[in-house]
VOGU-3710 file (C-alpha; in Angstrom, 3 decimals, decimal comma):
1> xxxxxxxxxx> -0,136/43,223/10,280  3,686/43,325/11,743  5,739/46,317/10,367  8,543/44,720/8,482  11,954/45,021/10,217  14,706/45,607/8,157  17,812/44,600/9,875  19,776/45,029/6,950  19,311/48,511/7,066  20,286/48,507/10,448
11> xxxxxxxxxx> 23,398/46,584/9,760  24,453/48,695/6,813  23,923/51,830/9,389  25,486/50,778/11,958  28,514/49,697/9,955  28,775/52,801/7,953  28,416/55,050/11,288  30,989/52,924/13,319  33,691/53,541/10,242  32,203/57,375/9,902
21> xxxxxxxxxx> 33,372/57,412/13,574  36,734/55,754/13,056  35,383/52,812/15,841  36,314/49,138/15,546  33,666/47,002/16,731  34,770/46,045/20,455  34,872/50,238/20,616  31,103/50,065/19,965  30,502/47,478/22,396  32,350/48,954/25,042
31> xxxxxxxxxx> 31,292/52,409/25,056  27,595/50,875/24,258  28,080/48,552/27,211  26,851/45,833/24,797  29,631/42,636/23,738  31,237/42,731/20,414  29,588/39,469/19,681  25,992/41,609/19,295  27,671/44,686/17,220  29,253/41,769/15,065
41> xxxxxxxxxx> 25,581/39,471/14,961  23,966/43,106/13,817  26,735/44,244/11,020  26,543/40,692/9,140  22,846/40,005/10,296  24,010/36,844/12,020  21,575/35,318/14,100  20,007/39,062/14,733  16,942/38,825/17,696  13,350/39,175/16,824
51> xxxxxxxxxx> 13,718/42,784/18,930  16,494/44,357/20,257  16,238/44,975/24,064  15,854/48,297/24,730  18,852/49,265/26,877  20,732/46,974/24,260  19,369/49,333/21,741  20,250/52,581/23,945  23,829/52,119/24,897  24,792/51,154/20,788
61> xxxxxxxxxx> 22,658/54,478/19,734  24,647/56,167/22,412  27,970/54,752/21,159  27,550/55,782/17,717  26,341/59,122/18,743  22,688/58,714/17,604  19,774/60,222/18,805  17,592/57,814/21,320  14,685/55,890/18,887  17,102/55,892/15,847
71> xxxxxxxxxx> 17,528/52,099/15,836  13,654/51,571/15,639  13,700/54,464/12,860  16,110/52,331/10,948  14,160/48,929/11,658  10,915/51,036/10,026  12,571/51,681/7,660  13,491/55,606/8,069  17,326/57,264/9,037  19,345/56,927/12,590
81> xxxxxxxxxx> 19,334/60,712/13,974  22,678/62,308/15,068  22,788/63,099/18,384  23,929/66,940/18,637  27,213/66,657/20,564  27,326/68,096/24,282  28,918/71,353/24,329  32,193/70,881/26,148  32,596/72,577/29,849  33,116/76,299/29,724
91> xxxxxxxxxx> 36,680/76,263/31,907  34,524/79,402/33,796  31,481/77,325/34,637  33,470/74,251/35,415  35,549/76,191/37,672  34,779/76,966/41,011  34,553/80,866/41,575  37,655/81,970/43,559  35,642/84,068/45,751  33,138/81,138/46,948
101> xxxxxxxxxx> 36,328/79,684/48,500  35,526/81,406/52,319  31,779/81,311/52,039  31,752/78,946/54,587  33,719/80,476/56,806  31,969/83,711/56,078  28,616/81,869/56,962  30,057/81,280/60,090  31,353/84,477/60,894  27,999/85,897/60,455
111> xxxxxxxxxx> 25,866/82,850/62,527  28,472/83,500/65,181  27,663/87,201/65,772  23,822/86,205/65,423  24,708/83,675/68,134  26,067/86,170/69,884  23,586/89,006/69,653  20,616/86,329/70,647  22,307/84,266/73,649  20,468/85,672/76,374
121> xxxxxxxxxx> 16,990/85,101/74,459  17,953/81,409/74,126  17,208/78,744/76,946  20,607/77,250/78,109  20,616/73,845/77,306  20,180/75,070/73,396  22,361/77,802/74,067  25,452/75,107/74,632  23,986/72,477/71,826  24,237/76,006/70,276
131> xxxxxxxxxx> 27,367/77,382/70,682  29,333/73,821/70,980  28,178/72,873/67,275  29,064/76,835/66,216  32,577/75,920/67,578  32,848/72,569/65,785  31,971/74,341/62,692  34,728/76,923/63,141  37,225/74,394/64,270  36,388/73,030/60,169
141> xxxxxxxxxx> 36,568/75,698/58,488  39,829/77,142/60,513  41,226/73,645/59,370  40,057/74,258/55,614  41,034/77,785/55,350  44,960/76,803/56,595  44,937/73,719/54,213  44,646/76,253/51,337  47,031/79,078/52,885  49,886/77,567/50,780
151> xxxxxxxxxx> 47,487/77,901/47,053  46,498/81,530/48,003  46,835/84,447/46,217  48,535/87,723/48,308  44,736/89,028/48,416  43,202/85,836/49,003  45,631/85,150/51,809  44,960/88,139/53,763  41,218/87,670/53,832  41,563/84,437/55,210
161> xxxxxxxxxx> 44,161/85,578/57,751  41,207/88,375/58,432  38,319/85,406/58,503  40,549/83,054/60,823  41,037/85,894/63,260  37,381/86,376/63,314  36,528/82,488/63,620  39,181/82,421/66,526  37,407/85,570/68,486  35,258/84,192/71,505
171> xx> 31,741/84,056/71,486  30,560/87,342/73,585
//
């Protein structure tokens, strides 16, 4: 036997969670990615489908902030789940950490002087492929590191003055 789907459920729900959330209907449909016309069909049970495509279903649960499954918990019968709301970005995670700003360059630095200290051991046609990409790569971050002179800190300035001096030292 077919379980019983009770769209009026889901219509009073829906309603009642779109006001809770202080959402007019075309709110619901755009954040749901869904047209008003549906949101409207489902709060009046107008011309309501036999089963509500799933990624139909999705985007409305995820509009009024339920959990995923909620709508076919409501059309058996049982209660939409609220979707615990995402924790907002710590402003220290989201941010970058200052000192990450030269890795790069730092990287460099130390591939450069491991270049350097292996040359000999390395057959010369890799040695250029070697030492022309090392150069390009300096060249970049030289570029990047005087971009950012102007947003520096007095300490952060005078490592990069220290890490562009290094970048700029020839290859012995």
């Amino acid at each position: 036997m077919k379980p019983i789907m009770s769209w009026d459920e889901l219509a009073v729900a829906v309603r009642a969670r779109r006001r809770e959330l202080g959402l007019t209907q075309a709110d619901v449909a755009a954040a749901g990615h869904v047209s008003v016309e549906l949101i409207r069909n489902i709060e009046t049970r107008r011309r309501t489908p036999e089963r509500l495509n799933p990624r139909k279903a999705r985007g409305l649960e995820d509009a009024l902030r339920w959990e995923s499954g909620s709508i076919d918990a409501v059309l058996a019968g049982g209660v939409a789940t609220t979707a615990e709301p995402k924790p907002p970005l710590d402003a220290e995670v989201a941010a970058p950490d200052p000192g990450d700003r030269f890795a790069l360059a730092r990287q460099i630095v130390a591939l450069r002087a491991t270049l350097s200290a292996h040359q000999r051991s390395i057959s010369p046609d890799a040695r250029e492929t070697l030492m022309t990409e090392m150069a390009n790569s300096a060249r970049e971050a030289e570029e990047t590191i005087v971009r950012m002179m102007p947003w520096l800190g007095d300490t952060e300035r005078g490592e990069a003055i220290d890490l562009l001096l290094k970048l700029r030292e020839p290859l012995s």
